[in-house]
NUTOR-69586 format. One line per 4 residues: their letters; for each residue y, x, z negated of C-alpha. Coordinates in steps of 0.1 Angstrom, whole numbers, plus 2048, in hexadecimal, padded with zeros to 3 digits. Each point is the difference from the previous one (the first is absolute). Layout:
% NUTOR-69586
A) Y,X,Z; ...
END
This chain:
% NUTOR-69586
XXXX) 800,800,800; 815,81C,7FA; 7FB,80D,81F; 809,7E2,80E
XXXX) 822,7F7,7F0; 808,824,80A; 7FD,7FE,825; 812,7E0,7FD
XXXX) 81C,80E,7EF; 806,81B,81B; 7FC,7E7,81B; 81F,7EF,7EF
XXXX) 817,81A,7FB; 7F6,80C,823; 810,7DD,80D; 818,805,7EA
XXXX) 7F4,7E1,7EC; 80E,809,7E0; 7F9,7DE,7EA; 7DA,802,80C
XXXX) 7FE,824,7F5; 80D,7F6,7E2; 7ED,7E5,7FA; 7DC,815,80C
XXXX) 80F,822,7EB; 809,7EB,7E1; 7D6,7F0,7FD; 7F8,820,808
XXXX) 80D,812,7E7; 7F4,7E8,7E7; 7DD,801,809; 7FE,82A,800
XXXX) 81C,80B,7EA; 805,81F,812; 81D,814,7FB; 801,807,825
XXXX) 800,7D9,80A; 81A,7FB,7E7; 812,81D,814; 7FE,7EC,825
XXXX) 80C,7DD,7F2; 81D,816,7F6; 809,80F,821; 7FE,7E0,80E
XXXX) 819,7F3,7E4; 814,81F,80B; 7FC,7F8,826; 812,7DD,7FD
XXXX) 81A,80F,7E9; 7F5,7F1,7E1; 808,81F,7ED; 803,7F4,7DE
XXXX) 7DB,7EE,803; 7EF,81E,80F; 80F,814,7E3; 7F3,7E7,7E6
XXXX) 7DC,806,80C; 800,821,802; 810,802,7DC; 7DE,7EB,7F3
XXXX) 7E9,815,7EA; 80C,824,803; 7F9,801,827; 820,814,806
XXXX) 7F8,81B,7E9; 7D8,806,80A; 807,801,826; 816,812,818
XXXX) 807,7E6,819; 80A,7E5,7EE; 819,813,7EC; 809,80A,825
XXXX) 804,7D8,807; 80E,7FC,7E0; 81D,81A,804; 809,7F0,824
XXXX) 801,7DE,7F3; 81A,809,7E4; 812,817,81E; 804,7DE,816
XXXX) 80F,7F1,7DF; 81A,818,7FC; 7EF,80B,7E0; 804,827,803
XXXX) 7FE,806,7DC; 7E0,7EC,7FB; 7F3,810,821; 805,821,7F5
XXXX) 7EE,7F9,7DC; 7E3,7F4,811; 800,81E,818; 807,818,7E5
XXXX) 81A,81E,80A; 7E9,81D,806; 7EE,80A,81E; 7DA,807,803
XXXX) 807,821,80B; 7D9,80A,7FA; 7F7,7E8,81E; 816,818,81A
XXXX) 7E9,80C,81A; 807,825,803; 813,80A,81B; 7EA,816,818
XXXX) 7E0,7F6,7F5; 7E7,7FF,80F; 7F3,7DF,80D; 7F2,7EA,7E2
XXXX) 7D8,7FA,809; 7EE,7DF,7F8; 7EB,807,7E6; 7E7,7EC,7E9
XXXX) 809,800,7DC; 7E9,7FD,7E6; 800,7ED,7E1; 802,81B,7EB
XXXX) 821,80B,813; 80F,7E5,800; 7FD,7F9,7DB; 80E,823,7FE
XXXX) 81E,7F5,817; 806,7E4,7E8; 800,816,7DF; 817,817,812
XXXX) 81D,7E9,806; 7FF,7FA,7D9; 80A,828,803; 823,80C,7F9
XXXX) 80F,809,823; 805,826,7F6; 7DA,7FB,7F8; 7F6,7F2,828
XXXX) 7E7,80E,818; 814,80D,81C; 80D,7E9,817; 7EC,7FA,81E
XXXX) 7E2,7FA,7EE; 810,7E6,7E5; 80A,7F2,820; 7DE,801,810
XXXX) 7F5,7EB,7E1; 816,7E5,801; 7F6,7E1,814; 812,7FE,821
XXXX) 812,7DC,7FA; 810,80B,7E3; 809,81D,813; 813,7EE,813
XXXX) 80E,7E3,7E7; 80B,81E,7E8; 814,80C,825; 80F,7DF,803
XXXX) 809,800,7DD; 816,81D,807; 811,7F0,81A; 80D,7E5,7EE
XXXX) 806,817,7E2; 81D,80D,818; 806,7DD,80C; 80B,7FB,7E0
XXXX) 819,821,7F7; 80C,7FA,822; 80C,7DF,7F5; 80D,810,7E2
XXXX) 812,81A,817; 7EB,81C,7F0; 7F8,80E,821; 7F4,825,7F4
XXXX) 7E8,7EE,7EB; 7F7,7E5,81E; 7FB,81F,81B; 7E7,812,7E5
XXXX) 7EA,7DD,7FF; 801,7FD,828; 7F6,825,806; 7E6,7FD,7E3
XXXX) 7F2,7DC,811; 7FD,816,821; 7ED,81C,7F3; 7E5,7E8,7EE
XXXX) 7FE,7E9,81D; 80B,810,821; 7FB,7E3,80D; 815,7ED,7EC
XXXX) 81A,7F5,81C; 81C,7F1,7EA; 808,81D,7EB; 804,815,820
XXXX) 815,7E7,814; 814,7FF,7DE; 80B,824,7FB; 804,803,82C
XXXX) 819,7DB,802; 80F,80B,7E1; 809,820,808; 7F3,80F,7DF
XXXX) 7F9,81F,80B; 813,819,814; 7F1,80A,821; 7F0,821,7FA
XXXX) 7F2,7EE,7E1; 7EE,7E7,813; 7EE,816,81A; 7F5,816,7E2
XXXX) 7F7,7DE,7EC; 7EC,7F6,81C; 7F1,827,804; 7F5,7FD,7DA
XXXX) 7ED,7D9,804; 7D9,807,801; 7F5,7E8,81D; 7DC,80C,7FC
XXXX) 7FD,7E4,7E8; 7F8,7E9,81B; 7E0,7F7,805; 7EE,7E7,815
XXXX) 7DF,7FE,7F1; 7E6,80C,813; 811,812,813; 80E,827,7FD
XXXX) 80E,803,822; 813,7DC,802; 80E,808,7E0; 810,825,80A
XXXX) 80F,7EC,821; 80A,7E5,7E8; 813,817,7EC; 812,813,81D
XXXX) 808,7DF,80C; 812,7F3,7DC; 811,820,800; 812,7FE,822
XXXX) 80B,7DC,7FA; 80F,80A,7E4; 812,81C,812; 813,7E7,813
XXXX) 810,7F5,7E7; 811,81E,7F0; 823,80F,80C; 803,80A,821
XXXX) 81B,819,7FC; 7E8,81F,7F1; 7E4,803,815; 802,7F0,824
XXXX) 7E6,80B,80D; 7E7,7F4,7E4; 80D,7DE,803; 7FB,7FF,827
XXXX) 7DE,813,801; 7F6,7E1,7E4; 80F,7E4,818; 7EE,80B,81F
XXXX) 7DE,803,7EC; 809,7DF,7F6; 808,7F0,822; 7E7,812,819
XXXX) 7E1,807,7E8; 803,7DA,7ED; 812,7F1,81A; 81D,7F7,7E4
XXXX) 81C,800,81E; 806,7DD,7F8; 7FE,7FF,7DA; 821,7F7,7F2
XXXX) 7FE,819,7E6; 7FC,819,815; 81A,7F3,819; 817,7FD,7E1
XXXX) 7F9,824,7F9; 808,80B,821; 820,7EA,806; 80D,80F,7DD
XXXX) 7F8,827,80A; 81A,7F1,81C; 81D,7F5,7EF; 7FE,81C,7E9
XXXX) 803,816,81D; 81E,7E8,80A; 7EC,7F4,820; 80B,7DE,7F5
XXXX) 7F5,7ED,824; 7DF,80F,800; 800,7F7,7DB; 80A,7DB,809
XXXX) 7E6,7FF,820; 7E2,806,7E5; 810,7E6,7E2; 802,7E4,81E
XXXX) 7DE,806,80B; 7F0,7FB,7DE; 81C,7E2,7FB; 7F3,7EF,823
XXXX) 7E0,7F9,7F0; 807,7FD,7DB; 823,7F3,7FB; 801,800,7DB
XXXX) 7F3,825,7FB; 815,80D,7DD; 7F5,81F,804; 80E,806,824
XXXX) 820,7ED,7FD; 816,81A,7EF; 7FA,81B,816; 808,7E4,81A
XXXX) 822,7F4,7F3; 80A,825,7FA; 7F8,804,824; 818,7E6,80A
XXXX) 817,805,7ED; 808,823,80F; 7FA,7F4,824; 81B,7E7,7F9
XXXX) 7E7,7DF,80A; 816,7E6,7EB; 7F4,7E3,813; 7DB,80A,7F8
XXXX) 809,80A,7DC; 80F,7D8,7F9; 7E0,7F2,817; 7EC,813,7E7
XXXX) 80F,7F7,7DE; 809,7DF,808; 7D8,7F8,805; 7F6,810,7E2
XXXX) 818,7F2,7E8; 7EB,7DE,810; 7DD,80C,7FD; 803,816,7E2
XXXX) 820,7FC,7E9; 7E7,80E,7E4; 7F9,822,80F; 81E,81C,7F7
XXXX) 7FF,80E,827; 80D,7E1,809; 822,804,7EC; 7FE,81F,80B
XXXX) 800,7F9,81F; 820,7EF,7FF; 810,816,7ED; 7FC,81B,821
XXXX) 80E,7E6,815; 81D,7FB,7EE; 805,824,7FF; 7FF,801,826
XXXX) 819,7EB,801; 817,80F,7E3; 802,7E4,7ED; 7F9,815,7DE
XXXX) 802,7E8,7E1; 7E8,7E8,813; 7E5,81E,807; 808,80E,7DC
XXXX) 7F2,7DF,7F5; 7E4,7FA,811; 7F2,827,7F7; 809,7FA,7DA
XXXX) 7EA,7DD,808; 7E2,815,80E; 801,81B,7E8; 800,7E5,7E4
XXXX) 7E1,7F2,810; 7EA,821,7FC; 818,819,7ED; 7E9,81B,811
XXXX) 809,7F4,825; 812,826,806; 80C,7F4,824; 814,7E4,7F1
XXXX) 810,818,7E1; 80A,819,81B; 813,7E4,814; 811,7F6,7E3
XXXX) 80A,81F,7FA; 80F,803,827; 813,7E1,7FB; 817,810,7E8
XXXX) 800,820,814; 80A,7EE,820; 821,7F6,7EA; 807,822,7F8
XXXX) 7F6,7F5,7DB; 7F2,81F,7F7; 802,7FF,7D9; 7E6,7E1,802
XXXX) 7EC,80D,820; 7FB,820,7E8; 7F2,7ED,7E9; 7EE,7E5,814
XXXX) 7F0,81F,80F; 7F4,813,7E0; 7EE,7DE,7F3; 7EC,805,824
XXXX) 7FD,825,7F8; 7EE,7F7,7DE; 7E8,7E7,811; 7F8,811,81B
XXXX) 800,827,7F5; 7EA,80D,81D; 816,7F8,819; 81A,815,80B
XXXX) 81A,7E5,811; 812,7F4,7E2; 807,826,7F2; 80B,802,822
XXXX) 816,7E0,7FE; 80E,80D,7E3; 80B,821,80E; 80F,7ED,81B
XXXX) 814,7EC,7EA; 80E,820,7F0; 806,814,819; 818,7E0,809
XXXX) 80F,801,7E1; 809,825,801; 7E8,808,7E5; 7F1,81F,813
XXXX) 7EA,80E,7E0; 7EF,7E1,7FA; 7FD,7FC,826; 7ED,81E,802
XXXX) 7EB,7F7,7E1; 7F3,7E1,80C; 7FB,80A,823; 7ED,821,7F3
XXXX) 7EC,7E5,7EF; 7F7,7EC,81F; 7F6,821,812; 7E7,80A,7E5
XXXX) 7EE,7E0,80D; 805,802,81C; 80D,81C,817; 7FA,7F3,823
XXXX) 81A,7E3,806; 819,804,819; 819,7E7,7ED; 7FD,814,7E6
XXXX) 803,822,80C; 81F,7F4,810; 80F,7F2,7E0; 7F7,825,7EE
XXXX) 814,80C,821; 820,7E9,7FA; 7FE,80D,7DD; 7FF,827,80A
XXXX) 81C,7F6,819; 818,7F6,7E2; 7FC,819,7EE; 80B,817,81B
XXXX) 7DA,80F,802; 802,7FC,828; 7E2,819,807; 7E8,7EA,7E6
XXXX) 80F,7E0,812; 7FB,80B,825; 7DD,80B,7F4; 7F9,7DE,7EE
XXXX) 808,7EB,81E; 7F0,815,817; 7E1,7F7,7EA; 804,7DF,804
XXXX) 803,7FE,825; 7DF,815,804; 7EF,7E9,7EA; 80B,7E1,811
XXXX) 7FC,810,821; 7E0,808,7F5; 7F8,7D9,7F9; 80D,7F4,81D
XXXX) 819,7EB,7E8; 817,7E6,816; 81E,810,80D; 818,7E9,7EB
XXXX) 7EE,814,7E2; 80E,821,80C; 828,7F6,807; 809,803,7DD
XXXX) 7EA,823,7FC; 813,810,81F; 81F,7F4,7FC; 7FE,80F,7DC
XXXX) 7F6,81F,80D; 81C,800,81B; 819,7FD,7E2; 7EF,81C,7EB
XXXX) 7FF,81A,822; 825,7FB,803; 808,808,7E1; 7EC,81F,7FB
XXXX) 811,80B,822; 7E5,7F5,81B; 818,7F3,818; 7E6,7FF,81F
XXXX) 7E5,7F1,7EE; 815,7E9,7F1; 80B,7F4,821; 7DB,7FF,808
XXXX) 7F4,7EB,7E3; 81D,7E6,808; 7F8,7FF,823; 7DD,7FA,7F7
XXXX) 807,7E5,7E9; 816,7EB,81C; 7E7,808,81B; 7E3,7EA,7E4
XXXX) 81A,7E2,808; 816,807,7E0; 820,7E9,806; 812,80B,7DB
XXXX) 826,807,7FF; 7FB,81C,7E8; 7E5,810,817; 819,802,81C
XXXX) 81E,80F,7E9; 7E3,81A,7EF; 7FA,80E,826; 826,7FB,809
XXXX) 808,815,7DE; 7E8,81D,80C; 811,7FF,823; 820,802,7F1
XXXX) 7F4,821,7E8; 7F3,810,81E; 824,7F7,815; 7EE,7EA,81B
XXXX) 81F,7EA,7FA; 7FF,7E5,81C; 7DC,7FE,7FC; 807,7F9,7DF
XXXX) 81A,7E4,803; 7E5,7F1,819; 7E8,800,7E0; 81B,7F2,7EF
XXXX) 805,7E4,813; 7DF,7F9,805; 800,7F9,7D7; 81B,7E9,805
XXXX) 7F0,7EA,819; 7E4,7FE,7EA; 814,7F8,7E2; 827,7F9,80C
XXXX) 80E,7FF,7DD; 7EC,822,7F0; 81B,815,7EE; 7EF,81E,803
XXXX) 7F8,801,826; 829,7F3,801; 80C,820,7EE; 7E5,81B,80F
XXXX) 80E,7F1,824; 826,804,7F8; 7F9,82A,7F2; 7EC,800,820
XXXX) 821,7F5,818; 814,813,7EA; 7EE,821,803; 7FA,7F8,826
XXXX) 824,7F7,802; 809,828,7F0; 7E3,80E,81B; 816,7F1,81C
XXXX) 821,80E,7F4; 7F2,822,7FF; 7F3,7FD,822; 820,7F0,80C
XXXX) 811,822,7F0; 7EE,815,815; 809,7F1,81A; 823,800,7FA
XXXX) 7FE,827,7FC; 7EF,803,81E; 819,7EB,815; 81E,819,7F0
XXXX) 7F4,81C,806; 7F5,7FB,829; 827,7F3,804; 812,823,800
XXXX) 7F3,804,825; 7F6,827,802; 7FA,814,7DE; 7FB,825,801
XXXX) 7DD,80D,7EE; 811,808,7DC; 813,7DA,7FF; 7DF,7F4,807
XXXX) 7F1,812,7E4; 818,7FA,7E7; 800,7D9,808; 7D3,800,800
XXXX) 806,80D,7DC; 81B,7EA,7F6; 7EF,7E3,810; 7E1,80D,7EF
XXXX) 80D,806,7E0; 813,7D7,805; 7DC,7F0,808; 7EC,812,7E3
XXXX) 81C,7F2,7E8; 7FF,7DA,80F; 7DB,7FF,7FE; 7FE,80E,7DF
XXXX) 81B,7E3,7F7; 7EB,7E8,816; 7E2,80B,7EE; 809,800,7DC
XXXX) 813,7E0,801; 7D9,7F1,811; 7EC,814,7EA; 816,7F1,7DB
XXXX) 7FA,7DD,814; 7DB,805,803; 7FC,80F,7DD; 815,7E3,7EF
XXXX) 7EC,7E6,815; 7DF,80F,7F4; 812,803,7DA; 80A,7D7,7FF
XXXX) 7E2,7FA,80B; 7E5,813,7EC; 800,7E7,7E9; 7FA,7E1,819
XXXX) 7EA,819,80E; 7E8,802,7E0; 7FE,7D9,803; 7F7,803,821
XXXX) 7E1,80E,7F5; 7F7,7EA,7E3; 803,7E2,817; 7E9,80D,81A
XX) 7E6,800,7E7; 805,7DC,7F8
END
């Protein structure tokens, strides 16, 4: 009868019939009493959210205290109820560190234990922990479903101190989860989405993980390819600034030997090694494909709305939020979602209120925190983007964007030390982003450090260049560099760089002034006032292109009137008719003498007029620069 009842409560719950599970689990349990039946009703209590009922059978008789997984149920039903405290009391604080498989193992071997052993195993963990057998074999001992509740206890230990922002203590649990039960998906997709762990941390987290410890039964050589297999899908998922080539040799394994091409994840993986590398239309090409068939894929849709965002798509960004704020006003990418639109559009309180909505929603949502933070940088509201920006920097300390955010904000405010500080920060995370290597340039170019600067934007171009980023991507980088090369005296290449930028289809005033400026230093003067018109048809009312072009007429203007001079001399001296050889002499050196004082005249009346242009405008100059990286 048992039997029975029990293939009739699966057949329920696999038709999702929840009152007939019920109603099979609940005669079922009273006709065996088994700890594990009073386990399933449980889960099925839990499965139609009726929390507070699945906790009040699991409670019954000590159940919670003699077996792993329904304290595991236990703690996830109180979790659900917002009881932290009571989740963590029934978790307990401490880790079963015993139960880590040790890294580099070798692969754990099915193996019949005898009684004898396993009465052993049981007097053991009644042992003091200094007191244990080493760890793989206490391991070895312990039943493998309690393996893996005990794994999934540590998950939602750091569930828990994440909710209580104690995210040291919540990374510890994850990483412990991980190394008990490699395959214990949730605490790895925690530490990776939350940005926990910086990037050279997570490839050597992922180094130190012994996959060995899956097994398919029967089967040795299954299980070896079954571990390879766990461990390059978990590659995926780790940063794709350190190591490139990893990540790419793991996504075509993926894609040609399993025939993944199609798998979201992987797609997801792919588009986000894009936009990283600020290929943002290849990067919206993969999100769209993966959209096209599953509309309402979370997991894709910020990489998507970022990618729209920079591409400018408005239209698609307000098609897009409008239908999820329809179909799922509950999820916090929906708010978020709106919130980019409205910052598309500049309309900054609205978008400011829709992120604070979304981060509300799941305070550990780091897209929506760092939007809320660009709100108040878009207004030139520093004092609260600082700090909307270090909240994100505590949540999320493995990433490098909001020290890099911060720097940025700094380095607007004229606070060069902490500038450097913060941005010194970002690069010990991460040393391979062209935004900021280019920001670490601007900095160097304030302080007057033009060799560092020149050699930081440089940097940033190979690496773009490198990653085949967009063109758009690299306007700010040259034109920074441009500025930096004039400065230090690298008239040509200046010149160069400018040229470069217009040719990418750079239409910006203060481009057109920066390469008018150079032409004026190098005393190309017309070509310069054609630069300098240029700027104005662009932007009619810029001040600065207006003054550069009136210096430029005027020191044209002085060029003339020496060469008007010359002439003159010229004309006097062939109207005397006939002179004899000495007259002749005596007038080439007197004429001589009369044209090396004019242009010297000419000359240092041009030269104060180019100096005092470039003096008014070193300051305009500097926030020339800082703009461009905005």
């Amino acid at each position: 009868m048992d039997k029975f009842l029990r293939d009739w409560r699966q057949d329920a719950v696999n038709k999702h019939q929840y009152e007939t599970a019920i109603f099979v689990a609940d005669k079922l349990l009273a006709l065996t009493g088994d700890d594990q039946d009073s386990f399933y009703l449980a889960q099925i209590h839990y499965s139609t959210g009726n929390y507070s009922r699945a906790q009040s059978f699991l409670s019954r008789g000590g159940l919670t205290e003699r077996n792993a997984q329904c304290r595991y149920l236990a703690a996830q039903c109180a979790i659900k109820l917002g009881k932290t405290e009571d989740a963590l009391s029934i978790l307990g604080e401490k880790n079963p560190t015993h139960l880590i498989a040790a890294p580099g193992s070798a692969r754990q071997k099915l193996r019949h234990v005898d009684v004898n052993t396993r009465a052993g195993a049981r007097h053991n963990r009644n042992v003091s922990r200094t007191e244990r057998v080493p760890t793989s074999e206490e391991r070895d001992r312990e039943d493998i479903n309690i393996i893996k509740s005990e794994a999934g206890m540590c998950y939602l230990r750091g569930l828990c101190f994440a909710k209580q922002n104690a995210f040291d203590r919540a990374k510890e649990c994850y990483k412990t989860a991980c190394q008990i039960d490699v395959q214990c998906f949730e605490a790895f997709d925690a530490l990776m989405a939350n940005a926990l762990m910086s990037p050279s941390e997570e490839w050597n987290f992922l180094e130190s993980l012994n996959f060995d410890t899956i097994v398919v039964p029967n089967n040795p050589s299954l299980s070896q390819e079954a571990a390879q297999f766990t461990k390059t899908l978990y590659t995926t998922r780790l940063s794709k600034y350190t190591r490139p080539r990893d990540f790419e040799e793991a996504v075509e394994q993926l894609t040609t030997h399993y025939k993944l091409a199609e798998n979201p994840d992987i797609i997801l993986a792919k588009a986000d090694q894009r936009y990283t590398n600020c290929r943002f239309r290849e990067s919206l090409e993969l999100t769209s494909a993966v959209l096209k068939e599953d509309k309402y894929n979370f997991a894709v849709l910020p990489v998507h709305l970022a990618s729209l965002y920079e591409l400018g798509q408005r239209n698609n960004l307000f098609l897009l939020a409008h239908e999820l704020t329809e179909t799922h006003p509950s999820e916090p990418c929906t708010w978020h979602a709106v919130g980019i639109y409205y910052l598309s559009t500049h309309r900054i309180a609205e978008a400011r209120r829709y992120f604070s909505k979304a981060s509300v929603m799941d305070p550990h949502f780091g897209p929506a925190w760092i939007g809320f933070a660009h709100t108040f940088a878009e207004e030139g509201e520093h004092d609260q983007a600082i700090s909307a920006y270090s909240t994100a920097a505590r949540l999320f300390q493995g990433t490098h964007l909001p020290q890099l955010f911060l720097g940025m904000q700094n380095l607007q405010l004229n606070n060069m030390a902490l500038a450097r500080e913060y941005l010194d920060t970002a690069y010990a995370l991460c040393s391979s982003d062209p935004l900021l290597l280019n920001e670490m340039g601007a900095v160097f170019y304030h302080e007057d450090q033009l060799s560092d600067a020149i050699g930081m934007f440089r940097r940033a171009l190979s690496l773009s260049e490198d990653h085949n980023a967009d063109i758009a991507s690299l306007i700010p980088i040259r034109t920074n560099l441009g500025h930096a090369l004039r400065r230090d005296g690298h008239l040509s290449d200046a010149l160069q760089t400018f040229e470069d930028v217009l040719r990418h289809g750079a239409k910006d005033a203060a481009i057109f002034s920066a390469k008018g400026l150079v032409l004026l230093e190098l005393g190309r003067n017309w070509e310069a006032i054609d630069a300098f018109h240029e700027a104005l048809n662009v932007a009619p009312q810029d001040p600065m292109a207006t003054d550069l072009l009136n210096r430029a007429l005027e020191a044209n203007e002085d060029d003339e009137r020496y060469a008007g001079v010359n002439r003159t001399i010229r004309a006097e001296l062939g109207a005397g008719g006939e002179a004899s050889d000495e007259e002749n002499d005596v007038e080439r050196v007197l004429g001589g003498r009369l044209r090396e004082i004019q242009q010297n005249k000419v000359a240092g009346r041009s030269r104060r007029r180019r100096n005092a242009a470039v003096e008014d405008l070193s300051a305009l100059e500097e926030d020339m620069v800082v703009d461009e990286d905005g």
